[in-house]
N, C-alpha and C positions, 0 to 999 in steps of 0.2 A: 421866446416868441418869434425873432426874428429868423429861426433854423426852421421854424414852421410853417413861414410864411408864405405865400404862395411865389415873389419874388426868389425864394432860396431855393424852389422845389425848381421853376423855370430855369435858375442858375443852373443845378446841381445837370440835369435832363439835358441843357446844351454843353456840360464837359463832357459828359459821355458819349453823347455825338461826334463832338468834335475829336477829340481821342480814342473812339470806339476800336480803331484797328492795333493802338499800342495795349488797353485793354486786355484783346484777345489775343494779342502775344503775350504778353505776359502772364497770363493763365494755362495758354499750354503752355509754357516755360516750366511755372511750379507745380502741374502735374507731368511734366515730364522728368522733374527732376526727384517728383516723388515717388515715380514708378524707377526711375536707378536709383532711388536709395534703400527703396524693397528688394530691388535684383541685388544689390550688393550684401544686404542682409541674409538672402536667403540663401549668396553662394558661401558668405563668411560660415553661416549658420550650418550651411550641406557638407564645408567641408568642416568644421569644429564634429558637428555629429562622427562623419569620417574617421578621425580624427581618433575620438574618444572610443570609437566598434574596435578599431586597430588594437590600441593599446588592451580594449577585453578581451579580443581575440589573444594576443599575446601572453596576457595574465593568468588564463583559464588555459593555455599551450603551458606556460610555465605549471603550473596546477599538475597537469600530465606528467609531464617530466618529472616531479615531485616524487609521482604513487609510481612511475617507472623505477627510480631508484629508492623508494622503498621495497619495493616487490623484488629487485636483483639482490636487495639485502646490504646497500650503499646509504646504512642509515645517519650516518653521520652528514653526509654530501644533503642527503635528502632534507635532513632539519635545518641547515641552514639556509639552505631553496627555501623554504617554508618559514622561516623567522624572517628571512626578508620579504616575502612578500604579503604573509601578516604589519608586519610593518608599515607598509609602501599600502595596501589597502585591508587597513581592519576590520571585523565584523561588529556593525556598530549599530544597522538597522535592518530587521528582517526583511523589511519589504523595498529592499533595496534590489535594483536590476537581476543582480545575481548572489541573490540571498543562497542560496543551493550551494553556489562553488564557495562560499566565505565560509559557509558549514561542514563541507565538504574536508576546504583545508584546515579547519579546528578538530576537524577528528583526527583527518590527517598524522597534526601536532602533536592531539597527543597520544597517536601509535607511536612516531617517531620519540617520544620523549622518553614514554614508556618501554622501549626498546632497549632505549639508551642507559634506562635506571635510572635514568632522572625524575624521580616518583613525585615530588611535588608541581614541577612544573608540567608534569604527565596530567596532573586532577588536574589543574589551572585550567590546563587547557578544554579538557572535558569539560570543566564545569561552565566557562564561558560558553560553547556551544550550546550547551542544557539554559543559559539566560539569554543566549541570543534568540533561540525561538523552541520556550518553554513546551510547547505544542506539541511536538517531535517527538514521541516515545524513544527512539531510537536514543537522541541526545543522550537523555535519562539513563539509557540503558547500560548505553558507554560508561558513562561516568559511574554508573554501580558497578560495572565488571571490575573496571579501573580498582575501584576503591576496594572491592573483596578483596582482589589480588594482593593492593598492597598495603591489606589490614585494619584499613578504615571501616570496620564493621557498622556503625549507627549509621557513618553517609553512604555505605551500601545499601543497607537496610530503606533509609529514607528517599533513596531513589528508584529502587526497585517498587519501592510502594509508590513512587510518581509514576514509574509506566503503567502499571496495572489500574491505575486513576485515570490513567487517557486510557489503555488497551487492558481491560479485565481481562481476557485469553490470552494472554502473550505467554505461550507456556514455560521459555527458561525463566522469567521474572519469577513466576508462580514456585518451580523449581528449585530457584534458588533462597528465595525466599523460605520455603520449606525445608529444606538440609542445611539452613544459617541455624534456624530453630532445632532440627532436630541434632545436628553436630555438640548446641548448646544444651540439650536435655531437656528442651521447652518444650513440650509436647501440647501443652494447652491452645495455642491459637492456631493450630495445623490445621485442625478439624472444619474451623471455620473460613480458614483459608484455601483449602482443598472442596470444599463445598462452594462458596462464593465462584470460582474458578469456575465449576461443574456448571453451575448456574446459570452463568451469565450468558448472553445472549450471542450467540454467534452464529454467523450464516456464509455456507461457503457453495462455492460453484462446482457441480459434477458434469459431467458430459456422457449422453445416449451416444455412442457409437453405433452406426446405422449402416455398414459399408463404407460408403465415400462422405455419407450422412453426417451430420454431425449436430445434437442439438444442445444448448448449454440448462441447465435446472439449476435452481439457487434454491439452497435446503435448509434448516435450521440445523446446526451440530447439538444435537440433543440428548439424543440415545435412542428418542422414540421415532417408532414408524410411521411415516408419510406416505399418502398415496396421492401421486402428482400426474397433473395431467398435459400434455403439450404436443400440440401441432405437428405434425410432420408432412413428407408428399413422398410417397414412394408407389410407383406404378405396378400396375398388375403384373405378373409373374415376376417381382422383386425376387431376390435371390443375395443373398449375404452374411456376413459374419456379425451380430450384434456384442457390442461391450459394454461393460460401465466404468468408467473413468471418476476415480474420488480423490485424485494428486493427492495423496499423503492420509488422509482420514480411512481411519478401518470403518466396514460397512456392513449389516447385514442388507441382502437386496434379496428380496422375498421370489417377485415376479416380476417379467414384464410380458405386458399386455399391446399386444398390435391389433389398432381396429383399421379393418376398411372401410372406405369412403360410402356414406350413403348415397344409393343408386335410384333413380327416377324410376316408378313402377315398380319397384323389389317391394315388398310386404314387410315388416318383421325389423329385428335386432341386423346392425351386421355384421360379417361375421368376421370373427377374429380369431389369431394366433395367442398362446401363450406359452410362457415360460417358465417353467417352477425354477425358480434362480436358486432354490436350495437344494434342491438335485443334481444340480447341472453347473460347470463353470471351472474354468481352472484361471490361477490366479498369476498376473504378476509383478513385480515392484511390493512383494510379499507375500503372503503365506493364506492358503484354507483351510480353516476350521475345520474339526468334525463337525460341528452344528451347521455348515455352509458358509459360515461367515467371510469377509475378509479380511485378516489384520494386516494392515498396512505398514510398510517400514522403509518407505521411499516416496517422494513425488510422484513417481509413474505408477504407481500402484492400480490396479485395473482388475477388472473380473471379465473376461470375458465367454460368453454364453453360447457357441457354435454357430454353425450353419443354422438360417432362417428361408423358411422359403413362405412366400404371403401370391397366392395365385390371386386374389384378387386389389391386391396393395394395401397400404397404409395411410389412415389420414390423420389418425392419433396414436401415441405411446403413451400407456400407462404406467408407472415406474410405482411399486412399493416400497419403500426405502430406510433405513434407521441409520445415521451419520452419527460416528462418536469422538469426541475429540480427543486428542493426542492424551495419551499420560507414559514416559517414559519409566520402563522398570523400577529404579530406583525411589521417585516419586512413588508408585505404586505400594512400594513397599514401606516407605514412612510415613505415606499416611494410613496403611492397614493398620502399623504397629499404635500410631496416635491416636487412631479411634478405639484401638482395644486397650489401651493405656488409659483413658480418657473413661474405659466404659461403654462405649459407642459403639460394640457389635452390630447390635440389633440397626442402627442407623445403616451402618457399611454393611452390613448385609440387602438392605431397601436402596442403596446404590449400584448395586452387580446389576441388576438391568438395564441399566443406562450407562454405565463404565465398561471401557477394554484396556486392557495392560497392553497399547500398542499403539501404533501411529507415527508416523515421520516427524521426528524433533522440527522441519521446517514447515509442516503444514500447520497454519492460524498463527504464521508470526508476520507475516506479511498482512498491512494495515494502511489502509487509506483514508486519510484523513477528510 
């Protein structure tokens, strides 16, 4: 009662008066000193940060220097660079700063082990990779090579089947998979695995060469043919060399079609160029068909289609196009033999329209997650 009273409230109104200047010292006092205890935080903090970049910088320099004296073939020097610095920082959370380089050096480890003939600590190592971030085809993949090579057949087998779980096209998986079986006389589940493969959904980028032109198309790798339509600007009396660019996939490319721009007051269609792309074309980064086709047996694989001359330009490219995905001879061949083993003519024969015995072993293994 008496803190409330009006006497207490008069009280309290004249210390503040009276004292008002010591007060207002001492308030800037404690925000002054609570603004240098933030500046000191934040240079402690700027240089800890500092501090911590250095040492990744250094760790990810040492990383280098690792796959340097791997690649000079200093594999001993190399795996102990790499045991210690798995050590000093192990791969323990994928979403950690530099999840990549702690991946990076698990592979690393276990080439270097695997080198060495150190075959168990060679899987260790792979396998941790494949559980540090199960996600990664790649992991997987490692650790199946690993393991065919040195006989672990079921944990090859069961990792090969984890890539093709994340990446159904990843054609050595597919490959390998298929000559584990067929080496074993198992010719039963090829059929189904070479189909699934066939199947599954894949889309890869081709590129219109236009002269200096350049346009990109995202195709389905199918077998069947598409007719795609896309933009381009090329002006009246254009003059050029047209390409098709399929990095690694054989193709049939039917035509392409240049329309010009419609014109204010012209009447009618307008007019365009074409190209019977099965007439016409010489191949390279691989081979032409009789039928015109291209089978591809390289990344730079290309068809290119002559001299174009467009007197009134281009404001669309039509492309008709069939993309087919890699199958490597020997695949080729054990699955003809499994389907006919099996029975399965009649099936493998209602595949040759959509299959080519050809393709770059490295086109469709690249995967973005």
């Amino acid at each position: 009662m008496a803190a409330n009273s009006p006497m207490a409230a008069r009280s309290t109104s004249s210390f503040v008066v009276r004292h008002e200047r010591l007060l207002i010292g001492a308030w800037l006092a404690l925000c002054a000193a609570a603004l240098g205890a933030m500046a000191v935080w934040g240079i402690a903090w700027n240089g800890a940060e500092r501090l911590i970049d250095a040492r990744s910088e250094a760790w990810v320099a040492e990383l280098e220097t690792a796959r340097a004296l791997l690649d000079s073939g200093a594999d001993d020097r190399a795996l102990a660079l790499l045991e210690r610095l798995d050590r000093e920082c192990p791969a323990t959370f994928v979403k950690h700063r530099q999840d990549r380089e702690r991946e990076r050096l698990l592979a690393m480890l276990g080439e270097a082990n695997l080198r060495l003939d150190r075959k168990k600590r060679a899987l260790e190592a792979f396998a941790r990779a494949a559980q540090f971030d199960p996600k990664n085809f790649a992991n997987h993949f490692r650790l199946a090579e690993a393991a065919r090579e040195l006989g672990e057949s079921d944990l090859a087998r069961t990792e090969y089947a984890a890539v093709l779980a994340i990446h159904p096209t990843h054609t050595p998986s597919v490959a390998a998979l298929v000559d584990m079986n067929y080496d074993a006389g198992n010719y039963a589940p090829i059929p189904e695995l070479f189909e699934r493969y066939i199947d599954a959904w894949m889309l890869a980028t081709v590129h219109v060469e236009l002269g200096t032109t350049r346009v990109a198309l995202d195709l389905p790798v199918d077998g069947s043919l598409h007719e795609v339509r896309v933009p381009v600007s090329l002006p009246a009396d254009w003059k050029g060399e047209a390409r098709v660019l399929t990095h690694g996939y054989s193709a049939r490319v039917e035509s392409l079609r240049l329309v010009a721009p419609l014109l204010a007051g012209r009447y009618g269609e307008p007019s365009h160029v074409e190209v019977d792309c099965t007439r016409t074309g010489a191949a390279s980064g691989g081979t032409r068909t009789e039928n015109g086709e291209l089978a591809a047996e390289s990344t730079e694989s290309a068809l290119a289609l002559g001299q174009i001359s467009l007197p009134q330009g281009a404001s669309r490219a039509e492309l008709k196009i069939a993309l087919f995905r890699p199958i490597p001879l020997e695949l080729w061949k054990q699955a003809e033999k499994s389907f006919s083993n099996r029975l399965l003519l009649p099936r493998w024969r209602e595949l040759q329209a959509r299959i080519r015995r050809s393709g770059a072993p490295e086109a469709g293994v690249v995967f973005e997650d």
